[in-house]
KELOLO-653110 format. One line per field, with one value per residue (C-alpha): x, y, z; residue in one letter. Coordinates in Angstrom, 1 decimal. Each point is the difference from the previous one (the first is absolute). Layout:
BEGIN
east <- X,...
north <- Y,...
up <- Z,...
rest <- A,...
// end
This chain:
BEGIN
east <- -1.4,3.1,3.3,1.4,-2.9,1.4,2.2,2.4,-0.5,1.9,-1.2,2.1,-1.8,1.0,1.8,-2.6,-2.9,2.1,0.6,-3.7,-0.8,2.6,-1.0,-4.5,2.1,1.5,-3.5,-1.9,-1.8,2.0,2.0,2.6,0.5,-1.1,-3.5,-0.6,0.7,-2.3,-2.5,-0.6,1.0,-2.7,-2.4,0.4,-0.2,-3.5,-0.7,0.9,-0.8,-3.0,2.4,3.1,-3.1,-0.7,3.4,0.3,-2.6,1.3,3.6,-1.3,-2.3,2.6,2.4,-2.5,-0.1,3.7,0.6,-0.5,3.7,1.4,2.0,3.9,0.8,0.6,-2.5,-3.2,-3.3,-2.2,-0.3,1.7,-3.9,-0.7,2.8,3.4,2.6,3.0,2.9,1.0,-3.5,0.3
north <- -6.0,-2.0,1.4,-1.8,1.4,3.4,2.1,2.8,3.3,3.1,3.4,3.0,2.9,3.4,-0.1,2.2,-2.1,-3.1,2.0,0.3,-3.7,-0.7,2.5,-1.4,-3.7,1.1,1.3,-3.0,0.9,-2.6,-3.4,0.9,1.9,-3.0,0.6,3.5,-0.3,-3.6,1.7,2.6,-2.7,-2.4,3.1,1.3,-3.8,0.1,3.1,-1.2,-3.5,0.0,1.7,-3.1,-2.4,1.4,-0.3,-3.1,-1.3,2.2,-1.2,-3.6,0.4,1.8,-3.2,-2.3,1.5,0.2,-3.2,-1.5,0.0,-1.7,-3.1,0.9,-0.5,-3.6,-1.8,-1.4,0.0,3.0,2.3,0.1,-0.1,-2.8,-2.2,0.9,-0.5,1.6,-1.3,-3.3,-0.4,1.8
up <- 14.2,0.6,0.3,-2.7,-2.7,0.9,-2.4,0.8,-2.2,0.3,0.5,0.2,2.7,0.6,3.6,1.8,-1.6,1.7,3.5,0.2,-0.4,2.1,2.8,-0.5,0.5,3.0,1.5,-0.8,-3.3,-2.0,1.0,-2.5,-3.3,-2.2,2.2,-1.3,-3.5,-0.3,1.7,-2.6,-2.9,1.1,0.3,-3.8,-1.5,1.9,-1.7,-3.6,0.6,-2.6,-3.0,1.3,-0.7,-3.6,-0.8,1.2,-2.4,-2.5,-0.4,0.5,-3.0,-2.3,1.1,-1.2,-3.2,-0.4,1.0,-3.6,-1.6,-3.4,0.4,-0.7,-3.8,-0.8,2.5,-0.9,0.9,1.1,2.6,3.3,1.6,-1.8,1.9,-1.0,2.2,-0.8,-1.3,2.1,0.4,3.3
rest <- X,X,X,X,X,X,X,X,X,X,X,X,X,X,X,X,X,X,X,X,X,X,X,X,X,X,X,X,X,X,X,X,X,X,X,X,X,X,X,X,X,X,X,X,X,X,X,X,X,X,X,X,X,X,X,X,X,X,X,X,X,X,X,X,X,X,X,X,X,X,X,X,X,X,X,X,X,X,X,X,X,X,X,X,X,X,X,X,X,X
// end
């Protein structure tokens, strides 16, 4: 992944749960703090990848549906699905 698709988060740690990542850095175990903790992130996607997929599909589905809206008063014509627009044409 390039740098650039990267995004920052913050996470607050007790200090003693930060000495100890920063001491299994310093013996090797780790390149750096961002190491351990996307270690263990990428290991409980894999674990829960199946139920992500699901919802994936779910949500997409329930969009679908929803998707379907009246035109604003005072416009004519049908449904949005059926080529509307917006106002400006856009």
């Amino acid at each position: 992944m390039a740098l650039t698709e990267l995004e920052k988060i913050t996470v607050n740690m007790d200090p003693v749960d930060l000495g100890q990542i920063d001491l299994l850095v310093r013996e090797g175990f780790y390149q750096n703090r961002t190491d351990f903790i996307r270690m263990p992130t990428r290991n409980q996607l894999s674990t829960h990848s199946e139920a992500v997929k699901q919802t994936v599909v779910r949500k997409e589905l329930v969009l679908g549906l929803q998707h379907y809206t009246r035109r604003p008063k005072g416009v004519a014509g049908g449904w949005q699905g059926a080529g509307y627009k917006g106002p400006g044409g856009g």
